[in-house]
C-alpha positions, 0 to 999 in steps of 0.5 A: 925215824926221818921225818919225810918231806912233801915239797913238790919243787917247781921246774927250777927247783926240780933241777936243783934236787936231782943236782942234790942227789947226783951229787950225794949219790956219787959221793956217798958211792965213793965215800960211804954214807958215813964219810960224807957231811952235808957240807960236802954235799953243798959244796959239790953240787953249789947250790945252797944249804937252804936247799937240802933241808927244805927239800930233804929235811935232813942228811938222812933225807938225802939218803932216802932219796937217792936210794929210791930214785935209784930203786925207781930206775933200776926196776923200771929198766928190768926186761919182762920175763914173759918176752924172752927169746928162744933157747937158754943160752939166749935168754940168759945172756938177754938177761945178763946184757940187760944187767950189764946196761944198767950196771954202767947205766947206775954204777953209784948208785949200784954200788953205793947199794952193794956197800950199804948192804955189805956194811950198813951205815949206823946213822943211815935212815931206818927208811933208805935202809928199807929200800936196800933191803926191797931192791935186793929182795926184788933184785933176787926175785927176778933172777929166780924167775929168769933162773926158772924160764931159763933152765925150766925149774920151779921159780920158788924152789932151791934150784932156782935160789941157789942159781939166784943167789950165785948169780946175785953175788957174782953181779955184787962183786963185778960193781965192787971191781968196777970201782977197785980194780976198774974192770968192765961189767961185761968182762965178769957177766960175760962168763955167767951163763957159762957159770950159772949152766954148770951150777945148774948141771951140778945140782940136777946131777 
């Protein structure tokens, strides 16, 4: 288990955290957790070492930060399901715009989240491993509840997860062709209420 720091950095110091995590996320997205030493991390965001392991103890550390600091802003930019315009083609697409926004708000962090639930890191810290697995959980949550204001199921029952679940995965391959094949968000989510209608038709039918 990674031992946890409490340090709260001054505003100078705060500056050279959020540069340590800009840094890691980006390259940790590009290159995997695994793929990135500590040394890179220095490296790139010159600052001192000194200043990675008094504020985050250790490489797993860094980790943990990244992901909840990305976890902070991802829920803290979701839509309130109860403030939704009217009709379900609208609704989804309200929906999906504000996924869009957070996909080219986020993309490392976004897909470093993809890649680290598709392949999780074996030296990855038990604790940001956690925070993957709680956005994603959330993450399908909120599409069961947009799924149930959209085309009026129940929020927990198998129409809804299923709609989610399709959803979830379509949104996890548009971060990875982002990367891959430089596609735009918009280009792939911009189909998805289409899509997601015709699921919703086949499994009612």
């Amino acid at each position: 288990m990674t031992e946890r720091r409490s340090v709260k950095p001054n505003k100078r110091g705060a500056r050279s955290r959020e540069l340590v995590l800009d840094t890691a996320e980006r390259l940790m997205a590009e290159y995997g957790y695994e793929g990135v030493s500590v040394a890179q991390i220095v490296s790139e965001a010159s600052i001192p070492l000194s200043s990675i392991y008094h504020y985050f103890g250790s490489k797993d550390g860094v980790l943990l930060g990244v992901m909840e600091r990305g976890a902070r802003r991802f829920f803290a930019t979701m839509p309130d399901m109860t403030d939704l315009p009217d009709g379900q083609e609208a609704r989804l697409r309200f929906l999906l715009g504000a996924l869009t926004t957070e996909l080219d708000r986020q993309p490392d962090f976004l897909r470093l989240l993809t890649v680290m639930t598709v392949q999780p890191p074996v030296a990855a810290a038990e604790e940001a491993l956690e925070v993957v697995q709680r956005v994603r959980e959330t993450a399908l949550q909120l599409l069961c509840q947009a799924a149930a204001v959209s085309f009026g199921v129940d929020a927990d029952g198998p129409v809804a997860l299923t709609l989610s679940r399709f959803a979830l995965s379509t949104i996890d391959g548009t971060i990875l062709a982002q990367k891959s094949e430089g596609v735009a968000a918009e280009e792939i989510l911009g189909n998805l209420p289409i899509a997601m209608t015709a699921v919703h038709a086949a499994l009612v039918s």
